[in-house]
Each structure stands twice: as C-alpha cells, then as structure tokens.
C-alpha positions in Angstrom: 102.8 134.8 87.9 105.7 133.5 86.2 106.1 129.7 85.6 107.3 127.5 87.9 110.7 126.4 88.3 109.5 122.7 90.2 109.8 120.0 88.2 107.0 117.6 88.3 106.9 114.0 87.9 103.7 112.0 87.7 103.4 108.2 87.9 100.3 106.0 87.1 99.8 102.6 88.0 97.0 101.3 86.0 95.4 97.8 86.2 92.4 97.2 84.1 91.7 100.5 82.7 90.7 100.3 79.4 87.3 101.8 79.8 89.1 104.9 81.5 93.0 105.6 80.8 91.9 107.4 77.6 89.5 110.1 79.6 91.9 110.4 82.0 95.2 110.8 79.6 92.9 113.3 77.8 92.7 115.1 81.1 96.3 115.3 81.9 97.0 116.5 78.7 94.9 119.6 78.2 96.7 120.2 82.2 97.8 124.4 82.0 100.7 123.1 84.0 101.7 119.4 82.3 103.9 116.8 84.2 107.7 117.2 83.0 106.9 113.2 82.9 104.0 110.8 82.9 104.8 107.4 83.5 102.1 104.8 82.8 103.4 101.3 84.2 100.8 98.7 83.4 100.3 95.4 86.6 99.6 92.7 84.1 96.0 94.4 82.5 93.6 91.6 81.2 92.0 93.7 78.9 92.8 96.6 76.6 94.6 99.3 78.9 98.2 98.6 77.8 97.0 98.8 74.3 95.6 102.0 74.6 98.2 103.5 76.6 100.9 102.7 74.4 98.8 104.4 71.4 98.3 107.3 73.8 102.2 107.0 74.1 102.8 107.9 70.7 100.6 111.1 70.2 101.5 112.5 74.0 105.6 113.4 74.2 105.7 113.6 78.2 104.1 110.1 78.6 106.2 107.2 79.1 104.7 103.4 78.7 106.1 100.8 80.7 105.1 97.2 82.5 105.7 96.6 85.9 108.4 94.2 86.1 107.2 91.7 89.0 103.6 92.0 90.0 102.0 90.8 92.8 98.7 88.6 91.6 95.1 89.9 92.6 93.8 89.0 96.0 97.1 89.3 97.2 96.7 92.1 99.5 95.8 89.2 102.2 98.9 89.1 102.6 99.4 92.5 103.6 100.5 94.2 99.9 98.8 96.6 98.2 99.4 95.8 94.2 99.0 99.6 93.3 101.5 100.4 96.0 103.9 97.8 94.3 103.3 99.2 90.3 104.1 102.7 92.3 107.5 102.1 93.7 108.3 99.7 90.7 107.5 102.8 88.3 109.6 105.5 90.8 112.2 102.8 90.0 112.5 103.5 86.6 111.8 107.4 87.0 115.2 108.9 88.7 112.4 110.2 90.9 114.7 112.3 93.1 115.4 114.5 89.9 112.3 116.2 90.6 111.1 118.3 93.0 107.3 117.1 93.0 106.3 113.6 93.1 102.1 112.6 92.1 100.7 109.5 91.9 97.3 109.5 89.5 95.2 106.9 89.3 93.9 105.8 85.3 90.1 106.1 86.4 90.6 110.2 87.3 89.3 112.9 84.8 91.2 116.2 86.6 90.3 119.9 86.0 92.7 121.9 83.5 94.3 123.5 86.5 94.8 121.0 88.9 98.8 121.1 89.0 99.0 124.2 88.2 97.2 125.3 91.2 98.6 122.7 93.8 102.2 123.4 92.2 101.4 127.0 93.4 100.1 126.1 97.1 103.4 123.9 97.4 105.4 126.8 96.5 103.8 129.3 99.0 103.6 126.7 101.9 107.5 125.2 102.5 105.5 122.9 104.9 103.5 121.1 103.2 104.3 117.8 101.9 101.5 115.8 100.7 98.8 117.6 99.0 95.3 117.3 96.6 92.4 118.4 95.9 89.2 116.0 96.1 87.0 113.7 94.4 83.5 113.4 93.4 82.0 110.3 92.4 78.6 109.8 90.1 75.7 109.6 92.5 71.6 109.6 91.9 71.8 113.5 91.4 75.1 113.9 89.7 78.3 114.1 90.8 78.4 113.8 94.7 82.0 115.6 96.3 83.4 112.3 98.7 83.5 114.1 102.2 87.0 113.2 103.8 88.7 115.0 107.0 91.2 118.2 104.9 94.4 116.3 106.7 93.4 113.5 104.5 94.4 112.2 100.6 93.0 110.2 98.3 95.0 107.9 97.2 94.0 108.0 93.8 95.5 111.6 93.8 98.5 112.0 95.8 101.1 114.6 95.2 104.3 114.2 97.2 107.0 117.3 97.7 110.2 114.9 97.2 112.0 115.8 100.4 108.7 114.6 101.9 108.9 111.5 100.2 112.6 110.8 101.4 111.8 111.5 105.0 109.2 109.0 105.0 110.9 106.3 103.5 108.7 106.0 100.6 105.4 104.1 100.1 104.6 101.3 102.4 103.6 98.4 100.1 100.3 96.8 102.1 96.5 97.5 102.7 96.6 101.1 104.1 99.6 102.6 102.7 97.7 105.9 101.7 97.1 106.5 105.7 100.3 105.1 106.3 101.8 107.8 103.9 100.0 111.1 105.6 100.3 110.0 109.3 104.8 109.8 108.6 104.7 113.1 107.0 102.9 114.9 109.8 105.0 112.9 112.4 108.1 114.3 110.4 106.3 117.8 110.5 105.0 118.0 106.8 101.5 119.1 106.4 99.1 116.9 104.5 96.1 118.7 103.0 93.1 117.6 100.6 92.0 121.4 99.1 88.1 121.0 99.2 88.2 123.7 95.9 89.9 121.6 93.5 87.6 118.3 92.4 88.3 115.9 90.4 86.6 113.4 88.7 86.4 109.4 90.0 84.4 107.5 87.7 84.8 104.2 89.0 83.5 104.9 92.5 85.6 103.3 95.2 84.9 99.4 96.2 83.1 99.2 92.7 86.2 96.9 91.6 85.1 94.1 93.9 81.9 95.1 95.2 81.4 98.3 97.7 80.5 96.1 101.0 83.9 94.1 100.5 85.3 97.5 100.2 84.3 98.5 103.2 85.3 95.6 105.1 88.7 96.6 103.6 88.6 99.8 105.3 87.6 98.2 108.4 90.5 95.9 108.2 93.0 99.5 107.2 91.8 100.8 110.5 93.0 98.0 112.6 96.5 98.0 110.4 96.7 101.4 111.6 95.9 101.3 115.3 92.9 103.0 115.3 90.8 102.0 118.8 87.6 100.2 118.8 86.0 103.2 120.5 86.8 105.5 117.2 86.0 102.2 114.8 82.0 101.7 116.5 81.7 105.5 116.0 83.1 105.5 112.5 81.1 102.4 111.7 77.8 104.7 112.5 78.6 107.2 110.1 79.4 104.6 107.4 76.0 103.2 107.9 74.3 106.2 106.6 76.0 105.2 103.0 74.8 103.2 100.6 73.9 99.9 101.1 72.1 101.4 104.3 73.3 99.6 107.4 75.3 97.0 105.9 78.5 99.6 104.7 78.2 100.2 108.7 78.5 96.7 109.6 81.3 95.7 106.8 83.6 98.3 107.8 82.6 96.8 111.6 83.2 93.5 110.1 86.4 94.4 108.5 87.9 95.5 111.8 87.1 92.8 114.0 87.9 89.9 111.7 91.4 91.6 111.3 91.4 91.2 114.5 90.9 87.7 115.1 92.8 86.9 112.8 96.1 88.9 113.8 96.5 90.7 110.6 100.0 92.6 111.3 99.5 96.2 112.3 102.3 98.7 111.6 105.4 97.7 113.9 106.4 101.4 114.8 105.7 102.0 118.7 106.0 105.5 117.4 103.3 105.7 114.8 101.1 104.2 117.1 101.2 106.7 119.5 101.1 109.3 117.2 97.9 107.9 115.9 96.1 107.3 119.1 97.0 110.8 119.9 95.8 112.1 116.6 92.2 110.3 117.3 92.2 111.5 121.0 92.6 115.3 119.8 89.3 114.7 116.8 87.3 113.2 119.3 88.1 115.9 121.7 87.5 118.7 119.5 83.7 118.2 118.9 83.1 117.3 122.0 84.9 121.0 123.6 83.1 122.3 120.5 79.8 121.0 121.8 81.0 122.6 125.7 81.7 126.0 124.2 78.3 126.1 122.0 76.2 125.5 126.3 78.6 127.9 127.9 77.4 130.2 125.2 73.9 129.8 125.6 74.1 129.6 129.6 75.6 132.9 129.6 73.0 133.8 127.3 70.1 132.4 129.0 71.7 134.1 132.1 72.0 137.8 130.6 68.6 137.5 130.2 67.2 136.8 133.4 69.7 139.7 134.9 
C-alpha cells in the first residue's frame, strides 16, 4: 500500500511526566507512520518533564517543545475545567492545526505499538465516516498487563485521534471535567463515527486515578456522568459494575458518591437541550439492547423446548 497522503499532527499535553515522557517519546519515534509534528506543551511541571522533553527536542526533528502560555492551577477542575483540556487547545493554538488533515492527542504516560498510526491512518482513510478513532489501553495489573474494557463507541482520552473536519464540526474540545465524552457524543450527533479498535493496545503505565488516588477518581467519574446527563437509573447500574474493581465495593460507591454530590451541589451540566437528548436516547438504546438480547436468547429456547415436545 502506498503511503499516505494525510498529514498528521499530534499534540501532547504533559504535566508531571518525568518518570514517563522518555518511554513514551521513544515510542512515537520508532512509529512506521511518524507524526508530520509532535508538539509537547508542558502545564507548569514541578519536576523534570520539561527538562527531558526539551533534550528529547533536540535528537527528535518532528518534535516541537513548548509551555503552555496560561495554565489553569491543580484542583481547578472544581470549577468545571479540565487542565489537560486547556494545555490541548493552548498547544492547537500554536500548531495551524487546520493544515492537517488528522488531529491526535497523546498523553506523556502512553508507550504505543510501532504501528499504531499507521494502522488507524489506514481505517480513517477506508471509513470517510469516521471521525474520532483509537485503539485501547492496557494497564499493569496482578497478572500483567490487563486490556481496560470500554464500550467500542468509546475513546480514551489519553489517545484520541480526531479527522479535522470532525474537529471543526464540533467546535473543538470542551475545556471541563468530561470533555473526552463531551467530544464522542458531538461527533456522533454530527454523524461521525467514534470507534476504540479492541486490536490495537497500547500501553498506560500510570493507571487511571493513580495521580490522586483511584477512589477520588472514581468519584470523578461519578461527578462526569451527572455533567453529561446520564440518569440515576443508568448511574446505580454502572455503579454495580464499578464495584467489582479494585478497591472492592468502594470504586462502586465513589463513582455513586461522585454523582450524587454533583448533584447537591449543582455542578453545571452541559447547557445543550440537544446533547441531552441525544444522550438519554443513547442510554435508552444500551439498556434496551441487552435486555431484547436477553428476550431473543427465551424465544429461542421456548421454541426449542417446544420442538421437542412436538
């Protein structure tokens, strides 16, 4: 297959780092389709990650160094910002971003497979549709690395990769708790398929929640789930399956937690009359399908059962 035409741009916003960017830069670069451009925009590290990148800088000639110019300070997303979201848009700022036809955002804790663009580049090119794509990641577990089970509709938002006209149609990145749900649910309701390809893994090796401890992370998910609109009905189901993760029981009860406080306390949800509908209609359509899955499965085995006594 001959190369691809697309030109690919790839933006990293890194905060705190330094134990990873290396891996990951190492990763990007042995790529058998590289980025035309790798921007690394640093959100005010404390410890060693601008350093580093700046020396990766130097040996790599498609990676580009830069600081965020404002930041917003840690803790902030109480106030309904997303920091990573903000060192995104702040690093498509400096990129001329609509010069290329492919847009991906890597996080600087990712180790990817050699042919990770080059095979989404192609699944882009043979699906006009598609607007967000990925593959998936597996995180370090008690018996090796463990594949994070996610619905395929869904991406990681340590991984995203954006077809530009998908990009434009959505207006960009929300910057607040959420925004990678945010992202997916406008492209679908512009008609862009979103897809997380379960035969492409990657690498996460600082496991999600691990920056400020996994239950608070789950209570952040919670809290993303009542941003979104998602109904209480879908949240105490959700919650179940949560429970069966690590910490047993309590990851249940702090994505519960997370929701409810969010609640009471009237965090904003996403304004859009629009996007809420879509999304209550999107839930009502999952929670169907298992269920008329479930129906079909005793039709089955009535008719079955009834073949036999005939």
């Amino acid at each position: 297959m001959a190369p691809s035409a697309k030109r690919l741009l790839l933006v990293s916003p890194v905060y705190n780092e330094g134990a990873n960017l290396e891996r990951t830069a190492r990763a990007v670069a042995a790529q058998s389709r590289r980025p035309d451009r790798w921007l690394v925009i640093d959100d005010g590290s404390g410890d060693d990650t601008l350093e580093i990148a700046r020396r990766l800088e130097r040996e790599l000639d498609f990676m580009v160094v830069a600081e965020a110019p404002d930041r917003i300070p840690p803790g902030a997303d109480n106030l309904g910002l997303a920091r990573e979201a903000h060192a995104f848009n702040a690093g498509l700022a400096l990129c001329g971003w609509r010069d290329y036809d492919l847009i991906g955002k890597l996080d600087g804790d990712v180790e990817l497979p050699p042919d990770w663009f080059t095979r989404l580049v192609e699944r882009f090119e043979g699906d006009p549709a598609l607007g967000l794509a990925a593959g998936r990641l597996a995180e370090p577990g008690r018996s090796g690395w463990q594949t994070i089970p996610i619905p395929a509709h869904h991406i990681h938002g340590a991984v995203k990769l954006y077809r530009r006209e998908c990009l434009e149609a959505i207006g960009g990145i929300p910057e607040r708790l959420g925004w990678d749900t945010i992202d997916e649910t406008y492209a679908r309701m512009r008609g862009f398929g979103t897809h997380s390809f379960g035969d492409l893994i990657a690498r996460h090796h600082r496991p999600y929640g691990s920056a400020d401890g996994r239950l608070r992370g789950r209570a952040r998910h919670g809290e993303c789930a009542w941003i979104l609109h998602y109904g209480f009905a879908w949240v105490l189901l959700r919650s179940l399956k949560v429970a069966l993760v690590p910490p047993l029981g309590l990851s249940g009860l702090a994505f519960l937690a997370g929701y409810v406080g969010a609640a009471l306390r009237g965090v904003p949800r996403v304004e859009d009359p629009e996007f809420r509908r879509f999304v209550r209609g999107e839930l009502r359509a999952r929670m169907a399908r298992p269920l008329s899955g479930r129906r079909r499965t005793a039709a089955i085995r009535t008719e079955t059962s009834a073949a036999r006594v005939r």
